[in-house]
Structures are given as C-alpha cells and as structure tokens.
N, C-alpha and C positions, 0 to 999 in steps of 0.2 A: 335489710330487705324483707325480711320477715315480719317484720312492723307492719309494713304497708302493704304485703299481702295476707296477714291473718288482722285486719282492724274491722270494727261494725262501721265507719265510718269513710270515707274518701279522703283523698288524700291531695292537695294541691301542689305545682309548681310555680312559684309567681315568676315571671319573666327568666325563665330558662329556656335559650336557644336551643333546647337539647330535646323537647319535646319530656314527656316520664319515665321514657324506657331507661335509660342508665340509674334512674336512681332504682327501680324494681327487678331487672334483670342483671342477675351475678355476673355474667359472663361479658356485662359491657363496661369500658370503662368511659366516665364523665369526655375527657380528653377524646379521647378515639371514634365516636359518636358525633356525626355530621350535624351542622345547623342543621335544622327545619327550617320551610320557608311557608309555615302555615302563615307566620302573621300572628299565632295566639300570646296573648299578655300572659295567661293563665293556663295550665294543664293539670287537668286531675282525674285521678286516680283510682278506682274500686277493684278490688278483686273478694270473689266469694264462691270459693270449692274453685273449682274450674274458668268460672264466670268471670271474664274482664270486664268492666267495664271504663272507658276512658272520656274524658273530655276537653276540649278546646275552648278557651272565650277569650275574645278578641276584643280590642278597642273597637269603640266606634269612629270611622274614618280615618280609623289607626295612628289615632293621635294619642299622645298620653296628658290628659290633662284631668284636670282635678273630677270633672263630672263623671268624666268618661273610666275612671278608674274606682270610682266610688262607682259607678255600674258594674262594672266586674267583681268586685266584691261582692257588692249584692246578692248579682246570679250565684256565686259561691254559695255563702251563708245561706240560702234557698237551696239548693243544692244538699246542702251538710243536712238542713232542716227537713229535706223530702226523705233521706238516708235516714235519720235519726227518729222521725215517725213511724216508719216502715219497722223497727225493732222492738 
C-alpha cells in the first residue's frame, strides 16, 4: 500500500469491481469491500502528501469490445503522460 501511496505516478485498476480503495486502504479487505455500481472498466489512483487524487473510465455504451477498450487505455497512458510531464 505504500507503493501506491508514495509513487510520482498513478496508479490503475483494470476491471475491479471493488473500485481502488481496498487495494490503498490497510484497513480494507479485497473480500469484504462491496461491488461498485460505477460501471468503470478502469480505476485509478494518485496520492501526493495529503492529496487524493482518483479516477473512473468507463466503456463506451458499456460494452467491452476491442475499440472501446483500446479507448480506455488510451485515456490512461494520457493520464500517466499528463502525471509524468508535471515532474
């Protein structure tokens, strides 16, 4: 969990019904931690000092298919790249 709270960079879930909190938060466990009913493909992750930051990205028309996931990717890796400029 220290990983993903002290990285210069963000941090992704790909299709985890669990949203990011269990994997960054000690005190949850994977199991015990309700679905989300966001609908996101993708969740990810920044923390810096105090500073959360989280994200959602979804399919488009919540479908999983080739185009629409190579979209989410995308917005990712843009994401990493907005992060990774900033430093």
């Amino acid at each position: 969990m220290k990983t993903y709270k002290n990285s210069v960079i963000p941090f992704f879930f790909i299709e985890s019904k669990k949203s990011y909190i269990p994997f960054v938060d000690k005190e949850t466990e994977y199991e015990d931690f309700p679905d989300t009913k966001s609908g996101d493909y993708a969740a990810g992750y920044y923390q810096n000092g105090e500073d959360e930051t989280y994200w959602g990205y979804g399919l488009y028309n919540n479908t999983a298919n080739e185009i629409n996931i190579f979209d989410v990717y995308s917005r990712i890796f843009r994401t990493i790249e907005i992060f990774s400029n900033e430093k």
